[in-house]
MDTraj code that builds the backbone (N, CA, C; nanometers):
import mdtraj as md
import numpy as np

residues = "UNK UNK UNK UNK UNK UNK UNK UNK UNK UNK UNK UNK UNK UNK UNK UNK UNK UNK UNK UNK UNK UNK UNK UNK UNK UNK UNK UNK UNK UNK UNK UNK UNK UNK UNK UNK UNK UNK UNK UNK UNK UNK UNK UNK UNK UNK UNK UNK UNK UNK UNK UNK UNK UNK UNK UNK UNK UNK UNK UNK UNK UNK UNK UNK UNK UNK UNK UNK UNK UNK UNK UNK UNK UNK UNK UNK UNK UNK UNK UNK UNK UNK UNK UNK UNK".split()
xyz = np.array([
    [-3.2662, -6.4364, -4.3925],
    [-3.2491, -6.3331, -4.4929],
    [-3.3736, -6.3226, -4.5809],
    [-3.4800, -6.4404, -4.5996],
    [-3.5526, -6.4174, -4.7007],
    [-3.6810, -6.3559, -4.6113],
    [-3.6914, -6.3198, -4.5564],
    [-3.7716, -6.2586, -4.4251],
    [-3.7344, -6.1062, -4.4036],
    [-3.6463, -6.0507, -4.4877],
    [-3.6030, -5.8831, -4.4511],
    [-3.6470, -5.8401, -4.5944],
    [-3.7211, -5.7226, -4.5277],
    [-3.7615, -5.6478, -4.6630],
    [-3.6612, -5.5703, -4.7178],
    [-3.5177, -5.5417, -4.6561],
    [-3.4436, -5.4938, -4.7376],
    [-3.3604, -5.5585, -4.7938],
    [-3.3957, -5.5704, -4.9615],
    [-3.3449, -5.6547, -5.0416],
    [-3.1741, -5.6645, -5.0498],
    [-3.1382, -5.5106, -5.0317],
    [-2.9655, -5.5432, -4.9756],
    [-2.9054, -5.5748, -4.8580],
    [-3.0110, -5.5663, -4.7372],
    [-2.9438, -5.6437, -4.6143],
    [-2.9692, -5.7706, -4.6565],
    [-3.0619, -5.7795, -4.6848],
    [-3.0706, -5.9830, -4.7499],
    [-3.0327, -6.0196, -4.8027],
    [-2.9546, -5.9174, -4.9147],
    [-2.8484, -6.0075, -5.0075],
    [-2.6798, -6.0190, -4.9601],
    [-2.6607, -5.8956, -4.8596],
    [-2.5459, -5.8625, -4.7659],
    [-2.5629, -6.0057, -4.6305],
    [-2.6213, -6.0681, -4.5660],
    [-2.6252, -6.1686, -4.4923],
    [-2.6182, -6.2891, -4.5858],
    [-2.6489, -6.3369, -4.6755],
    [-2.6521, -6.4621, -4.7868],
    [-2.5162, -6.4194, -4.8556],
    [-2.4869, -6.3230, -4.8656],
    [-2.3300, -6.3626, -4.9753],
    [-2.1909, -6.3438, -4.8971],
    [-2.1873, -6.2913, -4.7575],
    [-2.0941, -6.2994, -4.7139],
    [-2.0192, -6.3716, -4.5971],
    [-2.0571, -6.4774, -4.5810],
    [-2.1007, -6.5344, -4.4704],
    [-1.9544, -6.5434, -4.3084],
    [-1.8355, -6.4491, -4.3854],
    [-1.6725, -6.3688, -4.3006],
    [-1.7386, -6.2550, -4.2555],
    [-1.8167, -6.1593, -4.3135],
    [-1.8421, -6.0410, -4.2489],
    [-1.9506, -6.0838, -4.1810],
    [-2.0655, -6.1299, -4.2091],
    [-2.1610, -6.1698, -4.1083],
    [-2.1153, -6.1920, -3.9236],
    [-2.0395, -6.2930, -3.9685],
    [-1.9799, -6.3515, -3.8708],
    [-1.9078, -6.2789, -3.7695],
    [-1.8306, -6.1772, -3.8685],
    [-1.7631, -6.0523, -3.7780],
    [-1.8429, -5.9872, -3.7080],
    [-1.9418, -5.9541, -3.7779],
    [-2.0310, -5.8249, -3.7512],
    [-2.1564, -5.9102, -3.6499],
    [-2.1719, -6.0299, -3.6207],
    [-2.2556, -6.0864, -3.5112],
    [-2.1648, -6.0905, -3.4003],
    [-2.0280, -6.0776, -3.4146],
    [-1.9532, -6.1241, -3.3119],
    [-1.9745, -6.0803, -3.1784],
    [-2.0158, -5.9544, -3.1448],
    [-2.0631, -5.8630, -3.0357],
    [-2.1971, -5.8486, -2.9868],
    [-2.3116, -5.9233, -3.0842],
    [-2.4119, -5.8472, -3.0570],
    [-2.4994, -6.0073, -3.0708],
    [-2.6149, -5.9452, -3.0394],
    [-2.7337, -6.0123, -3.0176],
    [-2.8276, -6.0312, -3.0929],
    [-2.9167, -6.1388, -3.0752],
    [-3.0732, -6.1343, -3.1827],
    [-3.1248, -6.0165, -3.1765],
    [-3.1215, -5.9447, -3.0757],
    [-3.2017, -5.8326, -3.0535],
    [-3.1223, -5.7004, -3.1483],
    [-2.9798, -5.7495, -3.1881],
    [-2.9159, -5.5825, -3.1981],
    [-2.9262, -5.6766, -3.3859],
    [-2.9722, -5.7586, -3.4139],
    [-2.9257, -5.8227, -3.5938],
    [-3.1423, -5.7446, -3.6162],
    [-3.2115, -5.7862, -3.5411],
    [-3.3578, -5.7475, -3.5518],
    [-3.3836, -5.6170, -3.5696],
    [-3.2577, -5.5867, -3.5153],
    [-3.2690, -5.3954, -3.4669],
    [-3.2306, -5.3456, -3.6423],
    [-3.1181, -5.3895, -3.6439],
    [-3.0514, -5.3255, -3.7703],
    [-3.1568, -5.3855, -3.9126],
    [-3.1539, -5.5164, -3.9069],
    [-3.2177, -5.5783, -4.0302],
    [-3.4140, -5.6339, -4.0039],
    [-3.4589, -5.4925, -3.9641],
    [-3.6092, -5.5916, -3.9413],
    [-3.6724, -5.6718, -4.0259],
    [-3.7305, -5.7674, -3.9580],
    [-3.7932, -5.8618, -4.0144],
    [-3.9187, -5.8941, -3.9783],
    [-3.9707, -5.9662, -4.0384],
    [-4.1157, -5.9676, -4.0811],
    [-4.1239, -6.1198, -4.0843],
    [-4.2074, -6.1908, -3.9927],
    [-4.2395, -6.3268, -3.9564],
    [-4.2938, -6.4100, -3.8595],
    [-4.3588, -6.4997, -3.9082],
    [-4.4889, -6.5418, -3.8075],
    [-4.4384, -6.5941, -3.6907],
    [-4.4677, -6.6176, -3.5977],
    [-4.4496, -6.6525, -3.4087],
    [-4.4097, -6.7974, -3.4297],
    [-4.4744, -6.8565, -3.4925],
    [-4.3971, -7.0116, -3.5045],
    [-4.2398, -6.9930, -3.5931],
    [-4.1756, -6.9025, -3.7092],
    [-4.1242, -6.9360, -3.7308],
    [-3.9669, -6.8810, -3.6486],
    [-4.0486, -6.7838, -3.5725],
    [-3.9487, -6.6963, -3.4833],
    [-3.9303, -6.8364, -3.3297],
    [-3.9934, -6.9037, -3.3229],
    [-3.9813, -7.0247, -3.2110],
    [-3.8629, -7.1601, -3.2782],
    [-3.8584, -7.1273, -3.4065],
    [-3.8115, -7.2096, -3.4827],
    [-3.6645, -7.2152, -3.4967],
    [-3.6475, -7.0082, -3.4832],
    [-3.4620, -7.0122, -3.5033],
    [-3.4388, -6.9437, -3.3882],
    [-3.5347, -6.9223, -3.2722],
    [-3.4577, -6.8532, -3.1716],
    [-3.3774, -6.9859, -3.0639],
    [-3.2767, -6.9740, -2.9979],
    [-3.2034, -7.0711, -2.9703],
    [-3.2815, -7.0465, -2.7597],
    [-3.3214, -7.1278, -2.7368],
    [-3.3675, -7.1784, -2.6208],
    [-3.2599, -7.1556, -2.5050],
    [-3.2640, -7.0634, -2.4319],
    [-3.1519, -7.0731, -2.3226],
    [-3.1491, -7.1872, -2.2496],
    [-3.0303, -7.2749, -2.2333],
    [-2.9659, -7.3467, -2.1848],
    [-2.9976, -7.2893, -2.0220],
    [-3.0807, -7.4004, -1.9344],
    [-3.0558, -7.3673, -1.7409],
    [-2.9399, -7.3490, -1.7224],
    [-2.8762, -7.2704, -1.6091],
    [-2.7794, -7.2742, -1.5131],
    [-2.7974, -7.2870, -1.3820],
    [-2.7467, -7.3820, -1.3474],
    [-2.7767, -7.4590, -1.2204],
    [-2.7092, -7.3444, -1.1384],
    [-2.6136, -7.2342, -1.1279],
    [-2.5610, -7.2131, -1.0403],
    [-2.4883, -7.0441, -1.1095],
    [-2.4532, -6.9607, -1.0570],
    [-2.3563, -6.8256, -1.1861],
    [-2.2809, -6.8181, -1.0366],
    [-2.1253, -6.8126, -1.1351],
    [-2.0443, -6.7315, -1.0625],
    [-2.0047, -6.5786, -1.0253],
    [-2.0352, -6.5696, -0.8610],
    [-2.0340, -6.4406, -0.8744],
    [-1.9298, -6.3310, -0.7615],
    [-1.8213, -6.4370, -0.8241],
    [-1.6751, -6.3593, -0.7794],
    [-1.6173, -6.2897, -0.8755],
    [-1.5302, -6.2219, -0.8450],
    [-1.4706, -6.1225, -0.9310],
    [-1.2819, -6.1967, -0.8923],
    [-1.2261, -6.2460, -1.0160],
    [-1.1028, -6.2416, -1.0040],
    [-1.0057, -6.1659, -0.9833],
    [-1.0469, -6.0170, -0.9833],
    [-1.0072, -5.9522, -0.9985],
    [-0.9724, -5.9170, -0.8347],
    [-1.0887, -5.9499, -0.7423],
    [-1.0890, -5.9184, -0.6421],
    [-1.0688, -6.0501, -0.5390],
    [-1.1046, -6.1132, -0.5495],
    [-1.0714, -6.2517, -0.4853],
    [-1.0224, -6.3837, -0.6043],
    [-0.8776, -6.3526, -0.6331],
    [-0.7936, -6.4152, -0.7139],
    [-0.7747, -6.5660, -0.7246],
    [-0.7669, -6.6136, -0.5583],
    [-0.7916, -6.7495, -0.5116],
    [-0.9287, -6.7995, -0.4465],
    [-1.0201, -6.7566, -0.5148],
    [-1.1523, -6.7762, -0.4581],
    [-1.2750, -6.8016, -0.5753],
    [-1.3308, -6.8556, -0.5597],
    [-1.4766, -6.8577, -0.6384],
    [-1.5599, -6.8749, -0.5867],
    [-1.6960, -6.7763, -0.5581],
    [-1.8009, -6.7581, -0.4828],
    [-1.9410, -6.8137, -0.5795],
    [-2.0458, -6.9212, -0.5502],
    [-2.1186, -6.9210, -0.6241],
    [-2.2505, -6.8344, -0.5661],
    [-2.3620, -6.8242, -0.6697],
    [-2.4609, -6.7967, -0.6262],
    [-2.5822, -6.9322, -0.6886],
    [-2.6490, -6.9576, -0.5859],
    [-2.7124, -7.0981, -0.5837],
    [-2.8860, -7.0553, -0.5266],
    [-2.9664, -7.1060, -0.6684],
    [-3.0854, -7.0659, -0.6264],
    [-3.2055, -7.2339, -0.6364],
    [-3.3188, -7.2343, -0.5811],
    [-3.3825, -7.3246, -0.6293],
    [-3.5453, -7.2705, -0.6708],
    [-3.5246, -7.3033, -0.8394],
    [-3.6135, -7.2314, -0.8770],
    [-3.7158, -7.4123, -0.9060],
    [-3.8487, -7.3480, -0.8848],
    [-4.0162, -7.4041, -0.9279],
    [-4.0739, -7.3754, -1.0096],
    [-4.0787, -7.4569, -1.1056],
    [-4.2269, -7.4122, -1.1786],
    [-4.2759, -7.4961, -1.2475],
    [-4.4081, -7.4905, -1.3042],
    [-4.4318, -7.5390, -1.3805],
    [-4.4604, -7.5302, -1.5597],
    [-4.4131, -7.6382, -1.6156],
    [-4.4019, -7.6452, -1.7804],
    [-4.6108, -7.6191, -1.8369],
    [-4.5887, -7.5509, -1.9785],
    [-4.7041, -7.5631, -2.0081],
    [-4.8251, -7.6346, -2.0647],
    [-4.6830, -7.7760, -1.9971],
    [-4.7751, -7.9349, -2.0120],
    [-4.8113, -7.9460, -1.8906],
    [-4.8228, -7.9023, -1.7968],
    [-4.8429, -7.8883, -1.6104],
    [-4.7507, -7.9805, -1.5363],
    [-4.6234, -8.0063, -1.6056],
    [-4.5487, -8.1049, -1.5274],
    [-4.4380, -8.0507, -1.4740],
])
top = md.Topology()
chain = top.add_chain()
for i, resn in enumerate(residues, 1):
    res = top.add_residue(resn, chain, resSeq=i)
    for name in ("N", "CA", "C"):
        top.add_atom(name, md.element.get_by_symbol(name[0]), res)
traj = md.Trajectory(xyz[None], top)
C-alpha cells in the first residue's frame, strides 16, 4: 500500500483488511497491479511476488467426462539455474 500513488486505494487496502480479502478472492497480482498501480524497484517486486511452486505432473482429465478415471500429463523438463547448476 505504501507504494500506490493513490492515496485512497492505499488507505482502502491498510484499513480493511474483510474487503481486501473479498475483493482478492478471484483475481490475481496482475488484476490488484491493474486496478491499484504501483510504483517500485525490481528488487522489491522479487521480494513480495510469491515464486511458483514446480509441478511434477497436472491433471488432465475431466470428471466430468471420465468420472472413474484420472489421466496425468507427465513432462521432463531441463534446465539450468542462474548459478549454472
Amino acid at each position: 500500500a505504501e507504494h500506490c500513488p493513490d492515496a485512497g486505494a492505499a488507505k482502502k487496502m491498510r484499513n480493511d483488511r474483510g474487503a481486501l480479502d473479498k475483493w482478492l478472492g478471484n483475481r490475481n497480482g496482475l488484476d490488484l497491479v491493474g486496478e491499484f498501480p504501483v510504483r517500485a524497484e525490481p528488487g522489491l517486486w522479487q521480494e513480495v511476488l510469491v515464486r511458483l511452486t514446480p509441478r511434477q505432473y497436472s491433471i488432465s482429465s475431466s470428471p466430468l467426462v471420465s468420472p472413474r478415471e484420472v489421466q496425468l500429463t507427465v513432462s521432463v523438463v531441463r534446465y539450468r539455474g542462474a548459478d549454472g547448476s
